[in-house]
C-alpha positions in Angstrom: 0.0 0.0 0.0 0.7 3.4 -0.4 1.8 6.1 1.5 -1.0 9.1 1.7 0.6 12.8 2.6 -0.9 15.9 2.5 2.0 18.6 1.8 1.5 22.5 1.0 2.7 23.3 -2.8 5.6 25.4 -1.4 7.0 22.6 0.8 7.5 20.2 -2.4 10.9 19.5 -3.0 12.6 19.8 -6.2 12.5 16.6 -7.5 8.3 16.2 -7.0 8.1 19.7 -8.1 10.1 18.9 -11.7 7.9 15.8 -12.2 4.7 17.6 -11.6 6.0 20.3 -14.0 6.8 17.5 -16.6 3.6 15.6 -16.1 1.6 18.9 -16.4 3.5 21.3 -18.6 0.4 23.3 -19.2 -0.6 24.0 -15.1 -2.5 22.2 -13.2 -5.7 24.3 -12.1 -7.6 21.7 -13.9 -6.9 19.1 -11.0 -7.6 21.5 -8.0 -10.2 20.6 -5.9 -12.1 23.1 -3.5 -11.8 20.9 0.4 -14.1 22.2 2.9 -12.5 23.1 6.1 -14.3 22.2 9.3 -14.7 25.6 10.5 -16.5 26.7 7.3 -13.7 27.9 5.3 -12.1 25.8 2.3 -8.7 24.9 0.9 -8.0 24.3 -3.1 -5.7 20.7 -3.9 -5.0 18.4 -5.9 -3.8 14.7 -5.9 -0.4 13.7 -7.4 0.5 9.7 -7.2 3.9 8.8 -7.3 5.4 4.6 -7.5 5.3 5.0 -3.5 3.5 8.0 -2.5 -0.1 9.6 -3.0 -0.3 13.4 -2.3 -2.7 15.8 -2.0 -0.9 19.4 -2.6 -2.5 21.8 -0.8 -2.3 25.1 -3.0 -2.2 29.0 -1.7 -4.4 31.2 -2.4 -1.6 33.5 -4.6 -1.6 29.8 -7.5 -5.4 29.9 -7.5 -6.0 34.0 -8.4 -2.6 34.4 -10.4 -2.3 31.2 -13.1 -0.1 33.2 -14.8 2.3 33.2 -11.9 2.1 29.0 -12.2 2.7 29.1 -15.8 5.4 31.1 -16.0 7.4 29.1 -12.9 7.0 25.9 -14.9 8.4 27.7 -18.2 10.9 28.2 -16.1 11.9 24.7 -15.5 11.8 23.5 -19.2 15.2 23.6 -19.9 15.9 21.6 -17.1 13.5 18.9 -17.8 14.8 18.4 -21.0 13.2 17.2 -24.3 10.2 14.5 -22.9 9.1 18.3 -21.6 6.3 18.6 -24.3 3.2 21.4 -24.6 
């Protein structure tokens, strides 16, 4: 089975972050999900699975109003991911 962790988009390390990037070279606001909170409030996330690891990245607030922002930190990455980095 599986590990499950829940981990806040700016806590991802390099590595996760450069796969996410080359899995999703176009954003990934499509996968966010809007999680109530228990006091009322809500949280946007999405789920990433790795070989050994299911994540649910919790997103801030600054991804979800400024996609732009997203795009242009994963354009940044391309020439580091190499040529299986495809739009």
């Amino acid at each position: 089975m599986k590990d499950r962790k829940i981990i806040n988009y700016d806590s991802i390390n390099e590595s996760l972050k450069k796969q996410i990037y080359k899995d999703y070279p176009n954003g990934f606001f499509h996968l966010a999900l809007k999680i109530p909170k228990a006091d009322g409030s809500y949280f946007h996330a999405f789920t990433y699975d790795t070989s050994d690891c299911v994540y649910l990245i919790k997103l801030n607030e600054h991804w979800m109003k400024s996609p732009d922002d997203m795009l242009n930190e994963i354009e940044e990455y391309r020439p580091e991911l190499g040529t299986d980095f495809e739009d």
